[in-house]
MOPAC internal coordinates of N, CA, C and O (Angstrom, degrees):
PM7 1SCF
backbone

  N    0.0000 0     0.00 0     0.00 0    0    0    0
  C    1.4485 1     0.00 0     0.00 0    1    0    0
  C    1.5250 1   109.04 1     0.00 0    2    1    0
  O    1.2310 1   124.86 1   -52.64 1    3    2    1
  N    1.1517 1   108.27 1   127.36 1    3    2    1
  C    2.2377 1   106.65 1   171.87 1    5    3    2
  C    1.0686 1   119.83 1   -70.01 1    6    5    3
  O    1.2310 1   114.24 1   -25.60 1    7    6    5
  N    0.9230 1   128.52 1   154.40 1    7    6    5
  C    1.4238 1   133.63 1  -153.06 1    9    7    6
  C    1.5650 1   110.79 1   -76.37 1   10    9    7
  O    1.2310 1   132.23 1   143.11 1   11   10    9
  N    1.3586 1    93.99 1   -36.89 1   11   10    9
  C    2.0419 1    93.72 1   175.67 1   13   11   10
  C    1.6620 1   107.20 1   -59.48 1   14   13   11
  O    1.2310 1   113.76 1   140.57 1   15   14   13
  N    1.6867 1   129.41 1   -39.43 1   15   14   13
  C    1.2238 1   131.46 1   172.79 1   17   15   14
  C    1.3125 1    91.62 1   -54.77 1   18   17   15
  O    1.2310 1   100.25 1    98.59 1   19   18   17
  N    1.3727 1   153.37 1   -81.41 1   19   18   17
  C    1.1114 1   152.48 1  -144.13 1   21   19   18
  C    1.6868 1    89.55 1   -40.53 1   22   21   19
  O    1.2310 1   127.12 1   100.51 1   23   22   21
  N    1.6343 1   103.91 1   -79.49 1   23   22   21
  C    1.4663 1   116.79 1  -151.84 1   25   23   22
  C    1.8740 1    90.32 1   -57.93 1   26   25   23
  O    1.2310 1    99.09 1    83.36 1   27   26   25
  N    0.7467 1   155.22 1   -96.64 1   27   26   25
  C    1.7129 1   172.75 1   114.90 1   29   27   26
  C    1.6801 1    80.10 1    62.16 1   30   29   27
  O    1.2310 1   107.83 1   131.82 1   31   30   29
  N    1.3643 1   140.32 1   -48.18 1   31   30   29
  C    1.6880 1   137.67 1  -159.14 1   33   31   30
  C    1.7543 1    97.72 1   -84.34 1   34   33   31
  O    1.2310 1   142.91 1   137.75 1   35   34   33
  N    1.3706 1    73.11 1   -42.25 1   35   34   33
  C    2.2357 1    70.60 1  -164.67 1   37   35   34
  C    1.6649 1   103.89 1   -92.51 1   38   37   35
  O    1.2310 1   117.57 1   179.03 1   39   38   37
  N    1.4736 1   122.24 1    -0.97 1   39   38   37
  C    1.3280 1   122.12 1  -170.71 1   41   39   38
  C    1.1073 1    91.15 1    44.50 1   42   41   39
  O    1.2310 1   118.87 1   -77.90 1   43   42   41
  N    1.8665 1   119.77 1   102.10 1   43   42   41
  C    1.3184 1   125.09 1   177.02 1   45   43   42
  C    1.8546 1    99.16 1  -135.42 1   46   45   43
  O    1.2310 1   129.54 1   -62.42 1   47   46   45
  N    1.5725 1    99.21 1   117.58 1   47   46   45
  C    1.8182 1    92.64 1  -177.04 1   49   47   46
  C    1.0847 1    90.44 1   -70.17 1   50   49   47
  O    1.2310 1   120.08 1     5.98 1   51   50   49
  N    2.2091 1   117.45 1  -174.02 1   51   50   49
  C    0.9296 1   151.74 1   161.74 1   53   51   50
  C    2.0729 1   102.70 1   -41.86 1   54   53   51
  O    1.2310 1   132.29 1   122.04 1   55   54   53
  N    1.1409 1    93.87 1   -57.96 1   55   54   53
  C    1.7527 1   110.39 1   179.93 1   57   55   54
  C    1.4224 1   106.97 1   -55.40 1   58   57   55
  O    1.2310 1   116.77 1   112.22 1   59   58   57
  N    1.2144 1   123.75 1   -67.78 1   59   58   57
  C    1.6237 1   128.93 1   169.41 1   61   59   58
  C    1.6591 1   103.67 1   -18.79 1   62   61   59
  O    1.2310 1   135.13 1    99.96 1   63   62   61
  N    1.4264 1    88.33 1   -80.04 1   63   62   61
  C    1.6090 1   114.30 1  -172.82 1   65   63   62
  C    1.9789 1   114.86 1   -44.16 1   66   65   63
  O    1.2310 1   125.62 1   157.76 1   67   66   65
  N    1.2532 1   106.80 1   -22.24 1   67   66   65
  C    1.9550 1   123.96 1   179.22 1   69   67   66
  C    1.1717 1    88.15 1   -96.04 1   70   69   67
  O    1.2310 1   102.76 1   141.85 1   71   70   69
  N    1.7006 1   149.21 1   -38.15 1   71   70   69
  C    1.1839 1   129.93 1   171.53 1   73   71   70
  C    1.5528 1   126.90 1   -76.57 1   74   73   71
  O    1.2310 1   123.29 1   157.91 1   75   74   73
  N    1.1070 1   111.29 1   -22.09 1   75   74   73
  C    1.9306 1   130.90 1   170.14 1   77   75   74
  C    1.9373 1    90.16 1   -45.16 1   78   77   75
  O    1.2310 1   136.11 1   113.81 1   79   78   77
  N    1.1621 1    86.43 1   -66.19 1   79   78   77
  C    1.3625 1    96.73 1  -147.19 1   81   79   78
  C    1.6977 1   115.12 1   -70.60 1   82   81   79
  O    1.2310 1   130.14 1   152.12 1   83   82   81
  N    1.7993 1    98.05 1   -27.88 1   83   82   81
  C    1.2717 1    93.11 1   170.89 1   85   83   82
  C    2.0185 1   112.76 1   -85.56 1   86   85   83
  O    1.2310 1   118.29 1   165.38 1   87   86   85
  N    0.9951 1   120.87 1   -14.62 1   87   86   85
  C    1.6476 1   127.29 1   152.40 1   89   87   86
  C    1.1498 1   120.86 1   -52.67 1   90   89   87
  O    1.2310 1   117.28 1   133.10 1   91   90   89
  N    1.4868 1   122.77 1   -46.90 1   91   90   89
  C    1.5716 1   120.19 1  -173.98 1   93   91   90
  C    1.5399 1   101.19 1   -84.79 1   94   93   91
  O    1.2310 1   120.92 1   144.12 1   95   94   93
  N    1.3355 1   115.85 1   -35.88 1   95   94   93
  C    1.5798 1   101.31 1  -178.30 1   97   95   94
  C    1.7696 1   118.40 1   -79.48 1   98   97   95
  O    1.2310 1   122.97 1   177.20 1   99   98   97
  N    1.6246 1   111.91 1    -2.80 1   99   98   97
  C    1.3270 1   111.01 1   163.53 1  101   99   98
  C    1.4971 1    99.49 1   -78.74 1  102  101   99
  O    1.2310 1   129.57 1   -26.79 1  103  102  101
  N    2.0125 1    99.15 1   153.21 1  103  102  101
  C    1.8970 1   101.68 1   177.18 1  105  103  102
  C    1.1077 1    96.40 1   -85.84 1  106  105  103
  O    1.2310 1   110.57 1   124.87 1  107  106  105
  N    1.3318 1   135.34 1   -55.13 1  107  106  105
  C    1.4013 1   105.36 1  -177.57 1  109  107  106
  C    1.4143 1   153.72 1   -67.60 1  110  109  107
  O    1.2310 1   120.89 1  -169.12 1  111  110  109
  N    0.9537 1   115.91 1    10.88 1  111  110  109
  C    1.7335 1   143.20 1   163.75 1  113  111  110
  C    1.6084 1   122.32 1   -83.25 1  114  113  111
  O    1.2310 1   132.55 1   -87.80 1  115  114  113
  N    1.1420 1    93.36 1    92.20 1  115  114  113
  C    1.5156 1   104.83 1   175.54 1  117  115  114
  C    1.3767 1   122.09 1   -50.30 1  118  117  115
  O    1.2310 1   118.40 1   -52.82 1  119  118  117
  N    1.2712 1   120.66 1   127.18 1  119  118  117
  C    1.6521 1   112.64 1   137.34 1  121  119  118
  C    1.7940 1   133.84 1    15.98 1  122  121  119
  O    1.2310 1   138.32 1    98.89 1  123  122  121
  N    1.5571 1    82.10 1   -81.11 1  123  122  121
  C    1.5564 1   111.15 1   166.92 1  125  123  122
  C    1.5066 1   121.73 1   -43.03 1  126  125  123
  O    1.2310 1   128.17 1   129.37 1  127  126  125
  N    1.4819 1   101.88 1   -50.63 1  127  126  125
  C    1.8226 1    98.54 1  -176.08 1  129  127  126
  C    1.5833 1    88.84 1   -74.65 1  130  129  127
  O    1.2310 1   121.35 1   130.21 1  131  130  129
  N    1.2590 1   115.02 1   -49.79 1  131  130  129
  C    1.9101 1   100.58 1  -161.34 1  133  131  130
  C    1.6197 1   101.61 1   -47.39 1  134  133  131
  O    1.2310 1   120.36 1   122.93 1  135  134  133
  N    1.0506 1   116.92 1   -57.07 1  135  134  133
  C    1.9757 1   123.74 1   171.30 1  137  135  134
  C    1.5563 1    93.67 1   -31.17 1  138  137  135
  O    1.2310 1   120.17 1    99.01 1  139  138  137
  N    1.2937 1   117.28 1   -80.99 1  139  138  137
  C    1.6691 1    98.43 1  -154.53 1  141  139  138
  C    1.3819 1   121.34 1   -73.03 1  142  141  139
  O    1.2310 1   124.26 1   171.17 1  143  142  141
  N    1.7246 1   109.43 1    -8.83 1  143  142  141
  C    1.5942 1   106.27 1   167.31 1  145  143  142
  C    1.1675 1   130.75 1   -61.09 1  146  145  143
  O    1.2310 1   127.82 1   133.90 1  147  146  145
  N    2.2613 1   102.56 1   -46.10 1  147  146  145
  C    1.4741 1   103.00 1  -150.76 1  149  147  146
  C    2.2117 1    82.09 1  -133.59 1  150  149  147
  O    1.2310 1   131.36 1  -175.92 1  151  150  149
  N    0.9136 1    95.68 1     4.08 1  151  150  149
  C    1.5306 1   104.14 1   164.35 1  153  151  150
  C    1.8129 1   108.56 1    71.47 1  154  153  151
  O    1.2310 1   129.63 1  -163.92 1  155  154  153
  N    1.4888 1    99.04 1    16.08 1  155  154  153
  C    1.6934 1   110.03 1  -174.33 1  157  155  154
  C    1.4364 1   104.74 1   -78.94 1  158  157  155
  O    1.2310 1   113.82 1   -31.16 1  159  158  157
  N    1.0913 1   129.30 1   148.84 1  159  158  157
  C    1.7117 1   127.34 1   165.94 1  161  159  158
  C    1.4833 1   115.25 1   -98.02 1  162  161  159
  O    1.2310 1   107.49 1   -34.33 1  163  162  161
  N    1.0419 1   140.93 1   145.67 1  163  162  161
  C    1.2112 1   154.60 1  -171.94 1  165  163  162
  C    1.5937 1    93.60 1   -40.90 1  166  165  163
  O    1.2310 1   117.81 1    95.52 1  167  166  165
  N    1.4503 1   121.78 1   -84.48 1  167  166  165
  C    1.6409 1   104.06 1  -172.89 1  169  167  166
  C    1.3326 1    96.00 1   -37.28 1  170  169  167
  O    1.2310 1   115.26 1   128.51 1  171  170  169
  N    1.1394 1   126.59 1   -51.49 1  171  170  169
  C    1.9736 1   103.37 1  -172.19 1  173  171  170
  C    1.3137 1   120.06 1   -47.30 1  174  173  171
  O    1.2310 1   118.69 1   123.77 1  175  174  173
  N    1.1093 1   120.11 1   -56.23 1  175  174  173
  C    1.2518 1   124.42 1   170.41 1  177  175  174
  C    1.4063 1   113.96 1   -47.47 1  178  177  175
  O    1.2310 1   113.55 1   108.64 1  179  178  177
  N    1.0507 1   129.81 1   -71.36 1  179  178  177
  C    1.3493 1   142.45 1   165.61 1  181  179  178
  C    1.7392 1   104.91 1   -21.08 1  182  181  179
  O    1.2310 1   123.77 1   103.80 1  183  182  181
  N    0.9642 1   110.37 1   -76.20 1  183  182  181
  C    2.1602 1   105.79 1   172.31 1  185  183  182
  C    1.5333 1   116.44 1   -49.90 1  186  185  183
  O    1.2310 1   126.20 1   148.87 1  187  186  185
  N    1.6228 1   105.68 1   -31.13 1  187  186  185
  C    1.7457 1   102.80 1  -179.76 1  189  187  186
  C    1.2628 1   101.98 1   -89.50 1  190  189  187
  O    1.2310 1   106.98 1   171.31 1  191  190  189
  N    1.4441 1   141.84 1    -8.69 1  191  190  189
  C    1.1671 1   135.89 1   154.97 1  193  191  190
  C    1.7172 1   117.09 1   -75.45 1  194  193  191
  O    1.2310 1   128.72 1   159.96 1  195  194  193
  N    1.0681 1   100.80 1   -20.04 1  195  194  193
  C    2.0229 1   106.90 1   173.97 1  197  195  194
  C    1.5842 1    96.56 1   -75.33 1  198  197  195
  O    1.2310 1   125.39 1   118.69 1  199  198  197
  N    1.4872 1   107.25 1   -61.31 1  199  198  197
  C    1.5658 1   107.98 1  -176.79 1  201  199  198
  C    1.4703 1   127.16 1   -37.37 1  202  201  199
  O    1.2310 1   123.31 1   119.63 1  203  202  201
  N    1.7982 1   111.26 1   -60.37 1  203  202  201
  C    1.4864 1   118.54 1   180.00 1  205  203  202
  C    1.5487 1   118.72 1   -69.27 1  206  205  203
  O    1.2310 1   120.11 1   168.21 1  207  206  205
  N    1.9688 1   117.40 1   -11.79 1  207  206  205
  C    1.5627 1    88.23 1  -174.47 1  209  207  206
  C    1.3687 1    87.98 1  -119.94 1  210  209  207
  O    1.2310 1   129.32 1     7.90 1  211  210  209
  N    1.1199 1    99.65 1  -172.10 1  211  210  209
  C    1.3857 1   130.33 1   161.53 1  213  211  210
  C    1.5768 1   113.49 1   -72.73 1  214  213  211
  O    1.2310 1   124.45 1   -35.62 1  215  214  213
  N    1.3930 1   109.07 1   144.38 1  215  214  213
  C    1.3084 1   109.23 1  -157.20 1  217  215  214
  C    1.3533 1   122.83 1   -73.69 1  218  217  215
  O    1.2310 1   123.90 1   136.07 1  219  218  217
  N    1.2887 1   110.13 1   -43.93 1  219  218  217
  C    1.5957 1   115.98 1   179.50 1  221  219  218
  C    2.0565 1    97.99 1   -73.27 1  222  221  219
  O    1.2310 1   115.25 1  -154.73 1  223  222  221
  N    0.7730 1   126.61 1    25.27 1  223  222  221
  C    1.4870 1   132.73 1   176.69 1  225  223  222
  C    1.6868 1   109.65 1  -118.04 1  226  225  223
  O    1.2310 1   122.18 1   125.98 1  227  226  225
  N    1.3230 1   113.43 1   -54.02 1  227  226  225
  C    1.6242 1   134.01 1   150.59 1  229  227  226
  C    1.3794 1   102.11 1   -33.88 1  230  229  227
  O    1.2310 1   106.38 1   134.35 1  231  230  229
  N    1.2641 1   142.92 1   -45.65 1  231  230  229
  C    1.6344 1   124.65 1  -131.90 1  233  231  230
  C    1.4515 1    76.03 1  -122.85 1  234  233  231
  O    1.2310 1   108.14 1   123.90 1  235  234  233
  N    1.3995 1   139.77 1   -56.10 1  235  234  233
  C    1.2343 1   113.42 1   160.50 1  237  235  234
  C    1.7788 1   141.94 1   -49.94 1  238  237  235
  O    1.2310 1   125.13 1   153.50 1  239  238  237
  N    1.4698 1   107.76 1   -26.50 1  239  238  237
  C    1.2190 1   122.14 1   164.17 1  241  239  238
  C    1.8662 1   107.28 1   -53.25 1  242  241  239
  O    1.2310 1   124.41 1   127.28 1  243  242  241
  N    1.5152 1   109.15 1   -52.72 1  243  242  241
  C    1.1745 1   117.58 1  -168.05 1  245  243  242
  C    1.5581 1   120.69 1   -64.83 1  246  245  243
  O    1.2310 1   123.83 1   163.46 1  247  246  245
  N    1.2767 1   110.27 1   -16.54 1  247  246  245
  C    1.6796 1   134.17 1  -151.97 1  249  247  246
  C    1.4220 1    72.34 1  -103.64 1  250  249  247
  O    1.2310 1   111.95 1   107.42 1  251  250  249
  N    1.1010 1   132.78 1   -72.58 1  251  250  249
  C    1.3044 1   132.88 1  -161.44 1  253  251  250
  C    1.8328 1   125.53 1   -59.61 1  254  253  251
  O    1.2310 1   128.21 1   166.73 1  255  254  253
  N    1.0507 1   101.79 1   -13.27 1  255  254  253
  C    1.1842 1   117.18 1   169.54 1  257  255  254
  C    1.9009 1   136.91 1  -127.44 1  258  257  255
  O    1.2310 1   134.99 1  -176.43 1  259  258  257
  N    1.0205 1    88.60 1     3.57 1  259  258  257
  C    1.3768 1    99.42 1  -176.56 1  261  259  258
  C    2.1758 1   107.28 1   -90.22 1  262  261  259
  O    1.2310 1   129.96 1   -54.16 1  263  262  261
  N    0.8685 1    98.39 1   125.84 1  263  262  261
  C    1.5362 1   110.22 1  -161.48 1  265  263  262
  C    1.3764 1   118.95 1    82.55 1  266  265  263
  O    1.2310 1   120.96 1   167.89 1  267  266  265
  N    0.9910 1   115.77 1   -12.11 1  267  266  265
  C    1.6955 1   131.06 1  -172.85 1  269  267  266
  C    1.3256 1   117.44 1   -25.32 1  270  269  267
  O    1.2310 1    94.26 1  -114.62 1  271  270  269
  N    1.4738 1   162.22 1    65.38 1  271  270  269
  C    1.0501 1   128.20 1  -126.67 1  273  271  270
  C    1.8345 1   112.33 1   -85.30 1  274  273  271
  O    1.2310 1   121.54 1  -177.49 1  275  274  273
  N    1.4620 1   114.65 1     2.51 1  275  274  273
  C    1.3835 1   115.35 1   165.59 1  277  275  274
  C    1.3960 1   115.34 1   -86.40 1  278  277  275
  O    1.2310 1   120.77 1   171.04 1  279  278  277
  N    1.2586 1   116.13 1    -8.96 1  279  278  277
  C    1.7740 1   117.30 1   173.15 1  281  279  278
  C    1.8404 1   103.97 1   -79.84 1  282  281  279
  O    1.2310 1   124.60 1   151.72 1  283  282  281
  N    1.2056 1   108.77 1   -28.28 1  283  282  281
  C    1.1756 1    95.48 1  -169.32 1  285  283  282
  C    1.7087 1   101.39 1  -127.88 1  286  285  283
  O    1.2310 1   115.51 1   -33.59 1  287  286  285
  N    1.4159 1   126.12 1   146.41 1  287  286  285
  C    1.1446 1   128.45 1  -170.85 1  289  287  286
  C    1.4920 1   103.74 1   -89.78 1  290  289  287
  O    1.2310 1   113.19 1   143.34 1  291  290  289
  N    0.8350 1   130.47 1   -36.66 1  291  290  289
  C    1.7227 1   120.96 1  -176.01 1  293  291  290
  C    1.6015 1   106.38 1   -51.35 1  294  293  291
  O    1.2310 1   124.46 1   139.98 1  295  294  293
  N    1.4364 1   109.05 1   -40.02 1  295  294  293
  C    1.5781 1   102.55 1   177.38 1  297  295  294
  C    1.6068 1   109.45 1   -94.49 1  298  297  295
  O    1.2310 1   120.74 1  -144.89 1  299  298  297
  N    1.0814 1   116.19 1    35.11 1  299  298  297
  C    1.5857 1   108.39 1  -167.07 1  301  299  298
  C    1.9129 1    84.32 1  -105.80 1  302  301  299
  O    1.2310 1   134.33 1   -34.60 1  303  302  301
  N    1.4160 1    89.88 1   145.40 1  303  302  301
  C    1.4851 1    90.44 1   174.41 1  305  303  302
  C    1.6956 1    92.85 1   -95.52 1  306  305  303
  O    1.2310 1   125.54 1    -5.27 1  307  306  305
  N    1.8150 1   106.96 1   174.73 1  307  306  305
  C    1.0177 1   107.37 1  -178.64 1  309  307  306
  C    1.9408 1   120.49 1   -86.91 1  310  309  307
  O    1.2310 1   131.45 1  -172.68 1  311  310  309
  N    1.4503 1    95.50 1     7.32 1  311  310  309
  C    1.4030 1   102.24 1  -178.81 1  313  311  310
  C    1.3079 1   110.99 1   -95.64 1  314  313  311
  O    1.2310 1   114.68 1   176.08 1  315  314  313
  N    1.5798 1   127.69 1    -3.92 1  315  314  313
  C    1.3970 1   142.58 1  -174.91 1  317  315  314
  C    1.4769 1   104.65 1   -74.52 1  318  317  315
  O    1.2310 1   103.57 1   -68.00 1  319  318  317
  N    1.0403 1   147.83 1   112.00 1  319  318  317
  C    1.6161 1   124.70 1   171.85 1  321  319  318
  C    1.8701 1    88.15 1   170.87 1  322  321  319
  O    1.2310 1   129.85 1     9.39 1  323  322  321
  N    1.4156 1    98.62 1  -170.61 1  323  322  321
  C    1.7266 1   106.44 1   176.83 1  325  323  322
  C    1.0807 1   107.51 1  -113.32 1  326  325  323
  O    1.2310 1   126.94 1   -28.07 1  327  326  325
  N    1.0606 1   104.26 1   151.93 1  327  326  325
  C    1.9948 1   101.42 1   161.20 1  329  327  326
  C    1.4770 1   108.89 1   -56.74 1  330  329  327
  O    1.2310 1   133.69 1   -15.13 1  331  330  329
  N    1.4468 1    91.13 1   164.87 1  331  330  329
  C    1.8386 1   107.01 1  -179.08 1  333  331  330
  C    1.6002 1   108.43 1  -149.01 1  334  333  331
  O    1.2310 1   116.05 1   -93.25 1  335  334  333
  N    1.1450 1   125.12 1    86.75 1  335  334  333
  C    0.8626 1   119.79 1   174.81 1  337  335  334
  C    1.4816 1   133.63 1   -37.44 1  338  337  335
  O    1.2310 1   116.20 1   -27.78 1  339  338  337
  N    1.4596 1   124.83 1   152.22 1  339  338  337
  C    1.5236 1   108.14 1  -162.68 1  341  339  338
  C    1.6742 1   105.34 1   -63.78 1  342  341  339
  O    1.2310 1   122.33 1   142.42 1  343  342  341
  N    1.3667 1   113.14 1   -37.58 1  343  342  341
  C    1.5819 1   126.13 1  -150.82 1  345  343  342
  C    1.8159 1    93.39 1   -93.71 1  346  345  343
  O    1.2310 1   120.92 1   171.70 1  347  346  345
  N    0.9901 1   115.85 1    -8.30 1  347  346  345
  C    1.2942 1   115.89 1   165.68 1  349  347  346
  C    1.7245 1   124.42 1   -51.47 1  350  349  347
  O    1.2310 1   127.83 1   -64.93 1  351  350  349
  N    1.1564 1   102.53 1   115.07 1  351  350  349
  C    1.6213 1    95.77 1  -178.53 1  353  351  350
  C    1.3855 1   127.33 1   -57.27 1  354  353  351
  O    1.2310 1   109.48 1   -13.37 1  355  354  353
  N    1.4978 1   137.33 1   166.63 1  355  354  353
  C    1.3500 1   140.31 1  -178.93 1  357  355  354
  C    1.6644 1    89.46 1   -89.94 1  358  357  355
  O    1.2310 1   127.22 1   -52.03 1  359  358  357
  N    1.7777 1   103.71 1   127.97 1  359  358  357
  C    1.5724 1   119.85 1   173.13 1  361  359  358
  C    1.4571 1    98.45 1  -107.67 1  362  361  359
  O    1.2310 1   111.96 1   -71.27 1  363  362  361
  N    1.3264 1   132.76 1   108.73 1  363  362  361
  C    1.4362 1   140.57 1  -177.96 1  365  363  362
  C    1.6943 1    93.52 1  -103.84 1  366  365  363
  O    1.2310 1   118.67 1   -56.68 1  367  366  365
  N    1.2393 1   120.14 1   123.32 1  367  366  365
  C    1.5624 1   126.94 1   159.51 1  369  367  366
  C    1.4971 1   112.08 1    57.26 1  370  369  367
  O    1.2310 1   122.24 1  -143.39 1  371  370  369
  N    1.5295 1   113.31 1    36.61 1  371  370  369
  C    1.3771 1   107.49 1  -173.45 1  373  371  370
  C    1.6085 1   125.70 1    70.93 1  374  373  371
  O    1.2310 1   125.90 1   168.21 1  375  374  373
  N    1.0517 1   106.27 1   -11.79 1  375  374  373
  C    1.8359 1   119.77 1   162.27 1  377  375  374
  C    1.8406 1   100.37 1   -90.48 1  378  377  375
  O    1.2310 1   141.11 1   -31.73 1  379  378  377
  N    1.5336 1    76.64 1   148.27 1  379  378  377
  C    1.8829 1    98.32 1   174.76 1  381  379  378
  C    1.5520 1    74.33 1  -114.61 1  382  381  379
  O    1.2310 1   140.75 1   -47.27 1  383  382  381
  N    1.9819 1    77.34 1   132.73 1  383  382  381
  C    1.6975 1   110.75 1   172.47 1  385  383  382
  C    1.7657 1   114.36 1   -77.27 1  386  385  383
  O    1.2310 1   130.07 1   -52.54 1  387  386  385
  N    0.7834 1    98.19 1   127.46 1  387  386  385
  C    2.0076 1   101.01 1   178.72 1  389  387  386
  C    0.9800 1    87.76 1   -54.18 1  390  389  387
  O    1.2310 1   129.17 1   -20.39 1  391  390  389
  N    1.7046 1    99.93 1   159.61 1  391  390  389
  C    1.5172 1   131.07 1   166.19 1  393  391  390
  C    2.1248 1   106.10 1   -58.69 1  394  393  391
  O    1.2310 1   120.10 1   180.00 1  395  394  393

């Protein structure tokens, strides 16, 4: 799929599209959350990550993440994750939840 279908399907701004990319290129950010944020699927991601870099940057990006087991949750064990403090608030979709 080209990347304008991508952006044009999910109505994805310029901003959306600078957050895709800075999510998929963090390791700890799954797949999974980018799906339920911005509703992209991994091959999506995967082509909008071919699109925005440069290539020999991509193919290391790709090497680096492919089997990963923090990119993807099925292989994530359940001891993989951050702390959360108890008093820590619930962050739903990048919004802090009101009191």
């Amino acid at each position: 799929m080209n990347i304008k279908k991508i952006l044009q399907q999910h109505q994805l701004t310029d901003r959306d599209l600078n957050r895709i990319v800075e999510m998929a290129w963090e390791d700890r950010t799954p797949f999974d959350a980018i799906e339920a944020q911005f509703g992209v699927t991994e091959a999506e991601v995967i082509r909008i990550m071919k699109h925005e870099m440069h290539l020999r940057n991509w193919k290391k990006w790709r090497a680096r993440v492919q089997g990963r087991a923090t990119k993807h949750r099925r292989l994530r064990g359940n001891k993989t994750g951050r702390f959360k403090a108890s008093r820590q608030k619930h962050i739903s979709l990048n919004n802090i939840s009101k009191k």
